[in-house]
ROTORLUM-221043 format. One line per 3 residues: for each residue x, y, z of C-alpha. Coordinates in nm, 4 decimals. Layout:
X Y Z; ...;
***
This chain:
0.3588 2.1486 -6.6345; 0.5593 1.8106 -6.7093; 0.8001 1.8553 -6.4855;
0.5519 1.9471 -6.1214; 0.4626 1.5491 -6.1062; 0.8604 1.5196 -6.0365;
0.9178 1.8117 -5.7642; 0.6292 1.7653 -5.5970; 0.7169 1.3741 -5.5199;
1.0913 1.4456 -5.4348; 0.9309 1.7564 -5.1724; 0.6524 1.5183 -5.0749;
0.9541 1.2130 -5.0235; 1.2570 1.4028 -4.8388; 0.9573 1.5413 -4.6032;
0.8453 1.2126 -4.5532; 1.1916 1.0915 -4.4531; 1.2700 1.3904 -4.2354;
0.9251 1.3267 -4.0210; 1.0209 0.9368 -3.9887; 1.3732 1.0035 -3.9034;
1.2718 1.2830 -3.6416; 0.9651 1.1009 -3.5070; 0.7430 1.3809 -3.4727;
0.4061 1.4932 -3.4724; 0.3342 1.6782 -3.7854; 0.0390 1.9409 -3.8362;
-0.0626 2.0000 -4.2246; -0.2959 2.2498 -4.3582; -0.4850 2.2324 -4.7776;
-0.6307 2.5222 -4.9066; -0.8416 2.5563 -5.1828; -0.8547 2.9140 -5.3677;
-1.0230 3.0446 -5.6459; -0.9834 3.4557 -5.7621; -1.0827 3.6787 -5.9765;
-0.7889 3.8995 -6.0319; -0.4373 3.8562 -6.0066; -0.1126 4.0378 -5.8798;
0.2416 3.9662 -5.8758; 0.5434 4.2005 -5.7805; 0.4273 4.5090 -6.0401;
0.2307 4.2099 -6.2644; -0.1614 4.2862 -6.2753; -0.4124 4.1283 -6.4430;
-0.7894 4.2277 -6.4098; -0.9358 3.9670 -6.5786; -0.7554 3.6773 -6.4965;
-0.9519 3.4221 -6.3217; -0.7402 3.1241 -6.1709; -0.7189 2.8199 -5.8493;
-0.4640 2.8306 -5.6016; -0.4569 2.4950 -5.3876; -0.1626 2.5050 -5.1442;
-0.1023 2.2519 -4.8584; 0.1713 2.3226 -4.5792; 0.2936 2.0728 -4.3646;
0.4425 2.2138 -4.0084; 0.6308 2.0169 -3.7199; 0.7963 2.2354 -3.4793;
0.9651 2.5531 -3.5919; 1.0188 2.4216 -3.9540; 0.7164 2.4314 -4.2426;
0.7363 2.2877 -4.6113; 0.4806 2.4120 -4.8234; 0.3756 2.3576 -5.1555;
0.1141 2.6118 -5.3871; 0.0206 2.6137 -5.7183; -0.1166 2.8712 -5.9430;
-0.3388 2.7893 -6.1952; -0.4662 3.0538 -6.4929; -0.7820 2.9307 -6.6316;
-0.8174 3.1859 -6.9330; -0.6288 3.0140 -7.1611; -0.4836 3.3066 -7.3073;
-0.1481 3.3844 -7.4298; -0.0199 3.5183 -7.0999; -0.1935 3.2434 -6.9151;
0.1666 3.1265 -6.8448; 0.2466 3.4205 -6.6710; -0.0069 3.3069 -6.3873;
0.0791 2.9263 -6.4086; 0.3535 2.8300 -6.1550; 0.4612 2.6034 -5.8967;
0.5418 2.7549 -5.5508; 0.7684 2.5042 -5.2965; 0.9346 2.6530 -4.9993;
1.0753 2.5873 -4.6814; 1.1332 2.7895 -4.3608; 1.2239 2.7402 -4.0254;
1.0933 3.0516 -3.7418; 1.1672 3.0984 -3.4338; 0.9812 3.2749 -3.1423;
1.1412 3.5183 -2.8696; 0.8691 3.7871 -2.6578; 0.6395 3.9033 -2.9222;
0.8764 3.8848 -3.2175; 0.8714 3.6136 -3.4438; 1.1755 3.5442 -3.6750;
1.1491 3.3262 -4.0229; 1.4286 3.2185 -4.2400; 1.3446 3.0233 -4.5710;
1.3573 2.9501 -4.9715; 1.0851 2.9564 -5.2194; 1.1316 2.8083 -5.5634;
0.9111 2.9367 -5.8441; 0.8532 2.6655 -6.1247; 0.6535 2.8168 -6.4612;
0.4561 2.6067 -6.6760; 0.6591 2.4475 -6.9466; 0.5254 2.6263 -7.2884;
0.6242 2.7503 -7.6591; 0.4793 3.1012 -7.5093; 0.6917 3.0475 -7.1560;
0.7898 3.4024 -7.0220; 0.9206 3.3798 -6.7156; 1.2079 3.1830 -6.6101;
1.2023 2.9595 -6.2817; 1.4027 3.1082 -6.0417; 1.4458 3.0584 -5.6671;
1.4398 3.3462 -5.3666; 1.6294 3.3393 -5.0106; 1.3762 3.5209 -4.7598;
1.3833 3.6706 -4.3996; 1.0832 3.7764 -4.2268; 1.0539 3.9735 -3.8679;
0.7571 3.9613 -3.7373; 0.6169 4.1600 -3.3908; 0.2837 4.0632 -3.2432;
0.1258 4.3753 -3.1045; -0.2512 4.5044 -3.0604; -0.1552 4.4797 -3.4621;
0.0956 4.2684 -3.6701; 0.3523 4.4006 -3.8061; 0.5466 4.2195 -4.0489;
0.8635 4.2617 -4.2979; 1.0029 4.0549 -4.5492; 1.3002 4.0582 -4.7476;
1.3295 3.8431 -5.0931; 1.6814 3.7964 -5.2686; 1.6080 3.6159 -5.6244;
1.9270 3.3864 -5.6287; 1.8698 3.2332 -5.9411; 1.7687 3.5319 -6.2414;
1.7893 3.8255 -6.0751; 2.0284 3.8290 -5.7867; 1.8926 4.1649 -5.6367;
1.5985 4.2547 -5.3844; 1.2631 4.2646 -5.3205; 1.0955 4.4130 -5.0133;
0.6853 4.3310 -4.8395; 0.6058 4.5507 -4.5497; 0.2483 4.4646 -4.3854;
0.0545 4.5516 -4.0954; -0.2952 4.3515 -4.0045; -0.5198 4.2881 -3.7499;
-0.7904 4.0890 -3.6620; -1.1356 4.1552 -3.4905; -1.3544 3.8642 -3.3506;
-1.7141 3.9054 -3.4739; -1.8253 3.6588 -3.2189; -1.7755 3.3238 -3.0105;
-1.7981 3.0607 -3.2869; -1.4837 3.2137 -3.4169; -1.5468 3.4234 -3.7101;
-1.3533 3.6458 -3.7528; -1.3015 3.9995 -3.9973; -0.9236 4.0940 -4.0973;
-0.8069 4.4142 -4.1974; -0.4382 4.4532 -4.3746; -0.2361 4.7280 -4.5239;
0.0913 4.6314 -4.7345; 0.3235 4.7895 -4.9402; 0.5931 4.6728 -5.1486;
0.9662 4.7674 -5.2918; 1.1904 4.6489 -5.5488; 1.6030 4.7408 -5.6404;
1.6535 4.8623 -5.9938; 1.7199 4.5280 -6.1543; 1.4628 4.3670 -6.0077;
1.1873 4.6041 -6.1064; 1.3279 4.6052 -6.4657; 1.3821 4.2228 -6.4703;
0.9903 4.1694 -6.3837; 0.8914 4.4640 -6.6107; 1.0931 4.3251 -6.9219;
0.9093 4.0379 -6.8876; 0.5752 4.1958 -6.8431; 0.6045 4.4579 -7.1024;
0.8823 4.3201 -7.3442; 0.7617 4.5894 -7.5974; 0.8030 4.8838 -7.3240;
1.1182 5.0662 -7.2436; 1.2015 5.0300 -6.8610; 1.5184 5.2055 -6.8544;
1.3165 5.4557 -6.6378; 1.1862 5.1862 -6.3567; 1.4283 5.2697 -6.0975;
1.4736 5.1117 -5.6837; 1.1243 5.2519 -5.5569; 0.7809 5.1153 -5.4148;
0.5989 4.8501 -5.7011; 0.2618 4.8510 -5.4982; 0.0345 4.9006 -5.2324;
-0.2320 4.6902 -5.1016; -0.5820 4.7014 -4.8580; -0.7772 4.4504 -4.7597;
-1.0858 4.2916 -4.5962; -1.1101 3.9510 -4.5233; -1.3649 3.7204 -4.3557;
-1.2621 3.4103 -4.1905; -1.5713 3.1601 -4.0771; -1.5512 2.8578 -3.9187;
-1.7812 2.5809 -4.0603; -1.6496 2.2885 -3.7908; -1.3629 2.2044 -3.5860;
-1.1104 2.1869 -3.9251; -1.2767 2.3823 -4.2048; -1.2839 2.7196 -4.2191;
-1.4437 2.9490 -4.5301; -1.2371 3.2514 -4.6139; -1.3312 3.5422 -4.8322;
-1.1383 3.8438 -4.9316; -1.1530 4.1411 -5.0778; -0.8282 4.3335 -5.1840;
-0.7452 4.6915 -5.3775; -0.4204 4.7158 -5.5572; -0.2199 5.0134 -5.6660;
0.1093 5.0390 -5.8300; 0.3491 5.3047 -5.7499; 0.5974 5.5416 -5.8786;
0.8176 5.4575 -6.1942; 0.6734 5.0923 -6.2366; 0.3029 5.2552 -6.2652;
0.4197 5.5276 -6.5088; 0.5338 5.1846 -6.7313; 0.2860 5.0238 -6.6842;
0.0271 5.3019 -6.7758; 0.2501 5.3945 -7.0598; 0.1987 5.0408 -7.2226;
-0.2032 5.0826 -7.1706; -0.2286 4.8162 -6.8900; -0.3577 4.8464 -6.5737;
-0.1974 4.9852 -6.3032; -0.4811 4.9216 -6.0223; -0.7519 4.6670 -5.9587;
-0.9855 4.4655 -5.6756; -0.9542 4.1312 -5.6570; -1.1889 3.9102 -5.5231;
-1.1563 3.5732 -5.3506; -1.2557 3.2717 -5.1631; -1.1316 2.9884 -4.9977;
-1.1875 2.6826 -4.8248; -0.8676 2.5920 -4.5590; -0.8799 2.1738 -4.3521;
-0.6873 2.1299 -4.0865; -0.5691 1.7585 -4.0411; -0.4709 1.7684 -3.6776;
***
């Protein structure tokens, strides 16, 4: 934890200089989260309980964001759930497809118990606004790893009425390569062999979420999401006695500074 102080000022600083230098209006977003229930490429968790406040910062087609994840068990794989997120991405719009190149760097919480390693993913993500949107995103860890890691996701959104509440629906699903799967695994379940895990799907996802505004820049968020894991990373996981599904619950409170 020693060293977020120090990456979130030099993030916060070489924003600030881009904005001054480029003169232009910037739009930034904080979130608030708190869940019971976590997930993370194959990782579950049923009884983890943890915050998540995030704030992203937008001018044009390029957005800096910042996110941290906060385990507040206190347990020995508490660090497992304690990370920095910072990324950057610039997208770009053409008809109903939107296009997103960017980085995300993961920072874990310095500890005697640290298990993962911070590492650093490349990203591309097509998007194509339809009645439905349908999304894809492709991860390359560049850091530990050096392999791939694949989100597909469809959602769609249904206005419950004119003050602008609204009720989303999403499916995802999501694929690993070999190494990755057994990188993440050996870190999970260090005891477990994963010689098995093999290139296949890690999870799949459904969810409901309501979105309702409370003014002009607040809006109140709650979600409710199912997650299953999937072919050779569940039989590892169930193998070791952990869980291999579980509903987490959410909710959130998102200001817009515009």
């Amino acid at each position: 934890m020693k060293r977020y102080a120090g990456h979130l000022i030099y993030t916060l600083s070489v924003f600030g200089l881009i904005c001054s230098t480029m003169a232009v209006d910037v739009d930034i977003t904080g979130k608030l989260k708190t869940a019971r229930g976590y997930t993370w490429r194959g990782v579950i968790s049923q009884d983890a309980l943890y915050v998540q406040p995030s704030v992203t910062m937008n001018f044009h087609e390029l957005t800096i964001g910042m996110c941290m994840d906060r385990d507040l068990q206190h347990k020995d794989d508490s660090v497992i759930r304690s990370r920095l997120n910072l990324s950057c991405d610039y997208s770009t719009m053409f008809n109903n497809f939107v296009a997103s190149i960017g980085m995300i760097g993961y920072i874990y919480q310095d500890s005697p118990a640290q298990i993962f390693d911070d590492t650093a993913d490349l990203y591309f993500q097509l998007a194509c606004s339809l009645p439905v949107v349908v999304s894809l995103t492709i991860y390359r860890d560049i850091a530990r790893i050096d392999n791939f890691y694949y989100t597909g996701k469809i959602a769609y959104s249904l206005p419950l009425n004119e003050k602008g509440t609204e009720l989303g629906i999403n499916v995802s699903a999501s694929a690993g390569s070999r190494d990755y799967n057994q990188y993440m695994m050996s870190k999970f379940l260090p005891e477990q062999n994963i010689s098995e895990i093999d290139d296949d799907l890690v999870d799949f996802s459904t969810g409901l979420q309501l979105s309702v505004p409370a003014d002009k820049n607040l809006t109140f968020v709650s979600e409710l999401r199912y997650i299953r894991l999937m072919d050779t990373i569940r039989d590892a996981v169930k193998k070791a006695g952990k869980d291999s599904d579980t509903l987490v619950y959410s909710i959130m409170l998102e200001y817009s500074f515009r």
